[in-house]
C-alpha positions in Angstrom: 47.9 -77.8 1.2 50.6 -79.6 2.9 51.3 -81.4 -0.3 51.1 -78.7 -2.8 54.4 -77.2 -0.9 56.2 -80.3 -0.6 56.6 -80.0 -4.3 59.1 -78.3 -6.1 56.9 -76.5 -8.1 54.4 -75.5 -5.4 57.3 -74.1 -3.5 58.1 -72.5 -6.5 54.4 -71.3 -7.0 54.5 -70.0 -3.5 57.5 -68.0 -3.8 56.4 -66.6 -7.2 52.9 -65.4 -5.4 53.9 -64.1 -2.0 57.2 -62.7 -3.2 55.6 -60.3 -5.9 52.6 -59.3 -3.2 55.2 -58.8 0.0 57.1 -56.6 -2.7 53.8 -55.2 -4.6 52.5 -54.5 -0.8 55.8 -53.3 0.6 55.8 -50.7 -2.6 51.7 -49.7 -1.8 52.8 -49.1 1.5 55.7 -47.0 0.9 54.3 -45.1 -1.7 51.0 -44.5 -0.1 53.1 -42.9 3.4 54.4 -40.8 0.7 51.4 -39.6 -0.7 50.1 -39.3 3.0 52.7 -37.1 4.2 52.4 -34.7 1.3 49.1 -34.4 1.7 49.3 -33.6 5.0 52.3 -31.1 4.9 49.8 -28.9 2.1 47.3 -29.1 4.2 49.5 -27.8 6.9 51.1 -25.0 4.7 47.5 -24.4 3.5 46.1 -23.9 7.0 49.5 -21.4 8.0 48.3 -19.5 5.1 44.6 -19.0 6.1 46.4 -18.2 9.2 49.3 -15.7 7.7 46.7 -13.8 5.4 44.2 -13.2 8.4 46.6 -12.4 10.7 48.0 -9.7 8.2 44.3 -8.9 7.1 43.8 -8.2 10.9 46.6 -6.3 11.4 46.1 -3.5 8.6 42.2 -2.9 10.1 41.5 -0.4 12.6 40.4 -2.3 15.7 37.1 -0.5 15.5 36.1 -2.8 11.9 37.6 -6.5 13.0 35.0 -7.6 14.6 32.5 -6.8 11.3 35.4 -8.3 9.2 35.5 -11.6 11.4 32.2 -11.8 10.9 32.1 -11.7 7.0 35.5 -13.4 6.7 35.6 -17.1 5.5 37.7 -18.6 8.2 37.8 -22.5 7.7 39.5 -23.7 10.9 40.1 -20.9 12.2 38.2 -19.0 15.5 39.4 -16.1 16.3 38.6 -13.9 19.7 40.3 -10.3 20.6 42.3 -10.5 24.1 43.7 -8.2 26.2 46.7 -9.7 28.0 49.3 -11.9 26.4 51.5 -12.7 29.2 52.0 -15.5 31.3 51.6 -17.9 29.2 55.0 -20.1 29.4 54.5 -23.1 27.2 57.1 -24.0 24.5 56.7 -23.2 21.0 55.0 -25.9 19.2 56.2 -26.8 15.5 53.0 -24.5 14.2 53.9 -21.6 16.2 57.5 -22.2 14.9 56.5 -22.3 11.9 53.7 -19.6 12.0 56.9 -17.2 13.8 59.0 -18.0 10.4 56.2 -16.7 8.3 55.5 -13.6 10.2 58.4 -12.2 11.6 59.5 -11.1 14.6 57.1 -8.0 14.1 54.2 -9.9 15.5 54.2 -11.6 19.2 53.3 -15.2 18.7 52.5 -17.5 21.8 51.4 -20.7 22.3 48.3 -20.7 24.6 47.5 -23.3 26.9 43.9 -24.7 25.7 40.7 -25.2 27.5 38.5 -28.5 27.3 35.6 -26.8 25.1 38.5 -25.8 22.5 38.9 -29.5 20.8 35.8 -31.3 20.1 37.3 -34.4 19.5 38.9 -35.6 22.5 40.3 -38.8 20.4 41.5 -37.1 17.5 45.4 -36.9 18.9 45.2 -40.2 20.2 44.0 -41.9 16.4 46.3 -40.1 14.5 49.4 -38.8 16.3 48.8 -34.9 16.1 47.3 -32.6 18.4 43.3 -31.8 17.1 44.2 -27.9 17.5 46.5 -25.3 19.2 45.4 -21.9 21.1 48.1 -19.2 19.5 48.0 -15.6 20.6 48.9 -13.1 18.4 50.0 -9.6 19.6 49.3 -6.6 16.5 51.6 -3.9 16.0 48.8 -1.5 17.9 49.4 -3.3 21.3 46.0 -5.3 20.8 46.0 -9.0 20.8 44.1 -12.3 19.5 43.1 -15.5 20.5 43.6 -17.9 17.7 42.4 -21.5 17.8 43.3 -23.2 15.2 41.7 -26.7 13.8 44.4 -28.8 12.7 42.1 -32.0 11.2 43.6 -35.3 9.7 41.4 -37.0 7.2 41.3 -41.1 8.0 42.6 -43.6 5.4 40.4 -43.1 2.1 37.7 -46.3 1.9 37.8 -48.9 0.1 36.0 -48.8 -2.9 34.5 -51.3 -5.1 36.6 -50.5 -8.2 39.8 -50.4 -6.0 38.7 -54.1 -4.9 37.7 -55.6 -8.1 41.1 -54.4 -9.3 43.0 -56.2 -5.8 41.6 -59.1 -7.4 42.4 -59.2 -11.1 45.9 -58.1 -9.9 46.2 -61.0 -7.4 44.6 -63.4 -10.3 47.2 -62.3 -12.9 50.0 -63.3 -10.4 48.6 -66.4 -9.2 48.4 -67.4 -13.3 52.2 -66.1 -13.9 53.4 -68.3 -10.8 51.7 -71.0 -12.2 53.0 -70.6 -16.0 56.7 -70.0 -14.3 56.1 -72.9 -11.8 55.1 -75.6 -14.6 57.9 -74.2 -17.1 61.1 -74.7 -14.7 59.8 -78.1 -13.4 58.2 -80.0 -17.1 61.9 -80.9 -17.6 62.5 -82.2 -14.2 59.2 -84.3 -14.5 60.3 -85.3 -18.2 63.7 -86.6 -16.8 62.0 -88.4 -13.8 59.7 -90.2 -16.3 62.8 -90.9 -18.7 63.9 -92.4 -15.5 61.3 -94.7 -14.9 60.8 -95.8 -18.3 64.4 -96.6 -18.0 64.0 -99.0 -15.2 61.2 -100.6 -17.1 62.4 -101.0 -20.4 66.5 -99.9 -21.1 65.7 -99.9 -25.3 63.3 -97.2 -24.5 63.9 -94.3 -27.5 66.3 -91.3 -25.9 65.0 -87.9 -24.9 64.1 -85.1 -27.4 67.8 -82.5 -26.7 66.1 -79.6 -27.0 65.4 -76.6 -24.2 67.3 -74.0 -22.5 71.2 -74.7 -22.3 71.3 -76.9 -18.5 68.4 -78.7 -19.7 69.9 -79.3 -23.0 73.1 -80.9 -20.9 71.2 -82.6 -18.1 69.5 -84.4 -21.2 72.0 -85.2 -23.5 74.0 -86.7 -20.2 71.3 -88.9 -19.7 70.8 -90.1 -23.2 75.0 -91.0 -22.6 74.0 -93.1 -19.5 71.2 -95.1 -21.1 73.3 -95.8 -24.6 76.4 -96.8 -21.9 74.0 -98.9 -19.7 72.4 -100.2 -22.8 75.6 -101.2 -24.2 76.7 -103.1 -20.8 74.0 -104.9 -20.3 74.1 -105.9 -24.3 77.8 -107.0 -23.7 77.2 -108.9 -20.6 74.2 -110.7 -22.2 76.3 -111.7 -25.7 79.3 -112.7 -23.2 76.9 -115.2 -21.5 75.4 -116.2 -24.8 78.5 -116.9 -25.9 79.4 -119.1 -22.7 76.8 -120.9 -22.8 76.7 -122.1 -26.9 80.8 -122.5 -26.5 79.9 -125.0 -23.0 77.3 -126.5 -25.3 79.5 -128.5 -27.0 82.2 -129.4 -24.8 79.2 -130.3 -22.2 77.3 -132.7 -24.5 80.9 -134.3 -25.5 81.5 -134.9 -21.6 77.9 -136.3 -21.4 78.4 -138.8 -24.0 81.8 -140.0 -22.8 80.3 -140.8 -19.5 78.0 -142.7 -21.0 81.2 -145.1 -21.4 82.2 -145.2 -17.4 81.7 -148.9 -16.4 80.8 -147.7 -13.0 77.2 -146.9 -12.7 77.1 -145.4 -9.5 80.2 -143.3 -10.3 78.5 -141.7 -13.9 75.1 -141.1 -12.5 76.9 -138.6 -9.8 79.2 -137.1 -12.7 76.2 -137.1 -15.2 73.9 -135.5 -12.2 76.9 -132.5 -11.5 76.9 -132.7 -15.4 72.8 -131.5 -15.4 73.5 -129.0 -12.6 75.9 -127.4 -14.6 73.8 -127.2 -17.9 70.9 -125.9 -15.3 73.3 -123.2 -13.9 74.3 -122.2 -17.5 70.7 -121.8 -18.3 69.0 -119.9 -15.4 72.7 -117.6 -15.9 71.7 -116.8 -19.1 67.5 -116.1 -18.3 68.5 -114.2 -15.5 70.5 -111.4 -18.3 68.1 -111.9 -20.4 65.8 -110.6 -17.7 67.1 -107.7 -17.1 67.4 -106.9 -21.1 64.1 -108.1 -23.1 63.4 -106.8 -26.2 59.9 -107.8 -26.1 57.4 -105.6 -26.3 54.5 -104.5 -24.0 51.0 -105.2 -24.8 47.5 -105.4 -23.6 47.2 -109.0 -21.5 44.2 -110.7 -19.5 45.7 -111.9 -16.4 43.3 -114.9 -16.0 44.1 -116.1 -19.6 47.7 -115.9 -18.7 46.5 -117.7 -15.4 44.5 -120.4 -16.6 47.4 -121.2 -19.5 50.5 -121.2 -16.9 48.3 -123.2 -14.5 47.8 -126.2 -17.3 51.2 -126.5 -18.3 52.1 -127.1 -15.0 49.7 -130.1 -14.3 50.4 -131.2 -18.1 53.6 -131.2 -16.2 52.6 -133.3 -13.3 53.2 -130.1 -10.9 50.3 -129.8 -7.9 49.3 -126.3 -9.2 45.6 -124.6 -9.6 44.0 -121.1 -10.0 41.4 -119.5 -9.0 39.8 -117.7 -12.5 39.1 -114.3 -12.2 38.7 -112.0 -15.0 38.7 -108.1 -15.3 42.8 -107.7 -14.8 44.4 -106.1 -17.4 48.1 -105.2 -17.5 50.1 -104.3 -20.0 53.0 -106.7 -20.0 55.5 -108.4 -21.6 53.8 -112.2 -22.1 56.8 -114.2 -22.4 58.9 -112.8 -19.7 55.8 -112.7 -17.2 55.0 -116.1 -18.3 59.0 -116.8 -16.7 58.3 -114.8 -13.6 55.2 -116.8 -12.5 56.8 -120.3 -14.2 59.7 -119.3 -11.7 57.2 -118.7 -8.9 55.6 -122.0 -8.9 58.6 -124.0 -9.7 59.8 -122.8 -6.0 56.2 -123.5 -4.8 56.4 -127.0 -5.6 59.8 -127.4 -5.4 59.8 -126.3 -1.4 55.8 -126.5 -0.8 54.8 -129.6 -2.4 52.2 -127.5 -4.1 51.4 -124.1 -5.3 47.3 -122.1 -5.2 47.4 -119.0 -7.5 45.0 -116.2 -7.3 44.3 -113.2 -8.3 43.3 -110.2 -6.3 43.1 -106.1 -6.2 45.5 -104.1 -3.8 43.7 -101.6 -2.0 46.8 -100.9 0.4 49.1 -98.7 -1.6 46.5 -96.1 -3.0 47.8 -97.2 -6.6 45.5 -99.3 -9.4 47.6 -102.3 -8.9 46.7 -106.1 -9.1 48.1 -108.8 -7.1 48.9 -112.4 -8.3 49.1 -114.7 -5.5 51.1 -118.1 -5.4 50.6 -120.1 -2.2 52.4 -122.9 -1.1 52.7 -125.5 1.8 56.2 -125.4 2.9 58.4 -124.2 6.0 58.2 -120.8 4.7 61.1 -118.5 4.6 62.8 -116.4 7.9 62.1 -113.0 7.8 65.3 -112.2 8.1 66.1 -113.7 5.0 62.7 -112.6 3.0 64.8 -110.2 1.3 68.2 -111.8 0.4 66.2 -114.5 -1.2 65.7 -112.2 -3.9 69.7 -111.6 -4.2 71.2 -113.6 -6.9 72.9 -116.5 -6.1 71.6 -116.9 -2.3 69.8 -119.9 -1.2 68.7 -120.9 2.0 69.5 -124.2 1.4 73.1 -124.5 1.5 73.5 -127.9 0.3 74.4 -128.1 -3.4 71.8 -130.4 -4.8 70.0 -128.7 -7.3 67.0 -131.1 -5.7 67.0 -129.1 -2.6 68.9 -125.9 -3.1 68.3 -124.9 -7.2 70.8 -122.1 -8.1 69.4 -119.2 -6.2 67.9 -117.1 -9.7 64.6 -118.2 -9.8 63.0 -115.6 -7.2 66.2 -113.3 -8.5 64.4 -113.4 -12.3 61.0 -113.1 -10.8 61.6 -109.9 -9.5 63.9 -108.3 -12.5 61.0 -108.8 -14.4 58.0 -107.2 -11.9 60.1 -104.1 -11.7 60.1 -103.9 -15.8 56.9 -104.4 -15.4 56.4 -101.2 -13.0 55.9 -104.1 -10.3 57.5 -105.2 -7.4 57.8 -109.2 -6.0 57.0 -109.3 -2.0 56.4 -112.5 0.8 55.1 -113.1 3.8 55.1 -116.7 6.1 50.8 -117.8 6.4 50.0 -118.0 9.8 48.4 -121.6 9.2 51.6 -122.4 7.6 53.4 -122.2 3.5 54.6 -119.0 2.3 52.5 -116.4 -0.1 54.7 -114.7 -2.7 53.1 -111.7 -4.0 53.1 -110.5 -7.6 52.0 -106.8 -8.0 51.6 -105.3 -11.0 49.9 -101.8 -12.2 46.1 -102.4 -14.1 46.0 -101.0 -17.5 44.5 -97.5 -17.7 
């Protein structure tokens, strides 16, 4: 529950449903105290008639025939009883005898009687409902005689709930929880269509521009964002035909300096200007992979990790590198080959280079919840601070700060490892190995 509100469009849901019931029960409520209090003021002119007309009925009679007339005479809530004496009685008008007076005149004597226990048989009537169950009135006649009028005042209870009225609570409730959700899913598709244009972004910056269609602020959202990713696009393409450019103009001038230090008569002199010579081709080189990195035009396909595996692994001891790999097959990502082929070339390169050797694995990540796969290069080095576990994948940093390429490289190899997990949906992680080395983690989402 907690997560269907932290989303946008179960917040939106929520306010949908429970807005449109507070207001549909808001509405019920007022409407129904409407109807209630109509009813109740007919039945309380209906009862001051009954009242009015027997009163006047009364009245015309000699006093000799009332009592057969009383006894004939449909009186619904009404008892009436002949008295002799209506004085003393000193309790205010209520709003019936006001009202009753109003009707009458001031030809009749109206008084309000106090009553006697027997006269209410429903000692919690006034207590349920707010209004007294009856009222004693005395009524003085024009011939001097008077009467004893109780007179039932009843107040029906809230109508029950019947099976029609419930079955049509429910469809009402269903209809509104299915507009909600139609509303919800309509305002938030775009938002979950830009976040996905987003991501693909990240993964792959040739990916083909939005559709610019939609209402008018999604229509502008989107064609703003199709401008970012042609002017990111275009960046990264400049940038990566600049250093192309470098590095096929230093070509030239580079090979011309190597063979003119072939001439130097000094030996040890032209090995160290033909070694700073090397590191500078190597620095042009790994300058250039790490742009071309972050803009591949390769494209993604369906690839067995343990193949990839087992062919990385042999190059590298075709190469005289300490390397091997545990096969395991059943891991398939879909990946660019050539550029992951870089990132774990890259990974093992350091493994050697600072660990004497490098164990690869493969393995299945149960931490993160997600269907991701874990390639695991181990070596046997010093390891790497914690501290400095993430700069390491900053361009350009390297522990080492001396500037032999034997011992500190150029600081893009981890740099181009990780550019290429994250097109990949992936992400490039290390920890130090208690018994010593450091494990570099490769994680990348299965194929679904």
């Amino acid at each position: 529950m907690k997560s269907l509100f932290s989303s946008i469009s179960g917040r939106i849901f929520a306010i949908l449903l429970f807005g449109i019931i507070g207001s549909t029960v808001l509405t019920w409520w007022l409407s129904f105290g409407e109807r209630q209090k109509a009813i109740a003021q007919f039945r309380d002119s209906h009862a001051l008639d009954r009242a009015e007309q027997l009163i006047l009925a009364l009245n015309a009679l000699p006093p000799a025939s009332r009592e057969e007339f009383l006894q004939n005479a449909p009186r619904i809530g009404l008892r009436v009883k002949t008295m002799t004496n209506l004085d003393g009685s000193t309790l205010p008008d209520s709003p019936y005898v006001t009202e009753l007076k109003e009707r009458l005149g001031t030809e009749f004597k109206i008084l309000s009687l106090p009553q006697r226990p027997e006269d209410c048989p429903k000692p919690g009537f006034e207590r349920r409902t707010g209004h007294k169950p009856c009222e004693a009135i005395g009524i003085g006649l024009h011939d001097g005689s008077g009467l004893r009028i109780l007179a039932q005042l009843p107040r029906n209870p809230l109508p029950p709930m019947r099976p029609e009225f419930l079955m049509d609570l429910l469809m009402f409730l269903v209809s509104i929880a299915l507009l909600a959700v139609i509303v919800s899913r309509m305002t938030i598709r775009p938002l979950k269509t830009l976040a996905q244009a987003a991501t693909d972004l990240g993964h792959d910056i040739n990916h083909p521009p939005l559709a610019e269609t939609g209402a008018t602020e999604i229509l502008q959202a989107t064609r703003a964002f199709n401008a970012m990713q042609n002017r990111i696009r275009q960046h990264i393409q400049q940038r990566t035909h600049m250093l192309a450019a470098i590095t096929h103009d230093l070509q030239t001038p580079l090979t011309r300096l190597r063979l003119r230090l072939e001439k130097v008569s000094d030996m040890e002199l032209r090995d160290k200007l033909i070694e700073d010579l090397s590191n500078m081709q190597a620095m042009v080189k790994e300058g250039l992979e790490l742009a071309r990195s972050m803009d591949s035009n390769e494209a993604f396909q369906p690839l067995d990790l343990a193949s990839l595996l087992d062919s990385v692994c042999t190059d590298a001891n075709d190469a005289g590198q300490d390397v091997s790999c545990e096969k395991q097959t059943g891991y398939t990502v879909m990946a660019r080959p050539q550029s992951l082929r870089r990132a774990l070339n890259n990974l093992i390169d350091n493994a050697v280079k600072y660990g004497h050797y490098a164990r690869l694995h493969i393995e299945k990540d149960h931490t993160s919840g997600k269907r991701l796969v874990r390639i695991i290069v181990r070596d046997g080095g010093p390891g790497i601070p914690v501290e400095q576990q993430t700069r390491v994948l900053e361009p350009f940093f390297r522990i080492e700060t001396s500037r032999s390429r034997d011992s500190g490289g150029t600081g893009l190899g981890l740099t181009i490892a990780q550019n290429i997990a994250q097109q990949h949906g992936g992400n490039l992680s290390m920890r130090n190995l208690t018994e010593g080395g450091l494990e570099v983690s490769l994680s990348l989402p299965l194929k679904t």
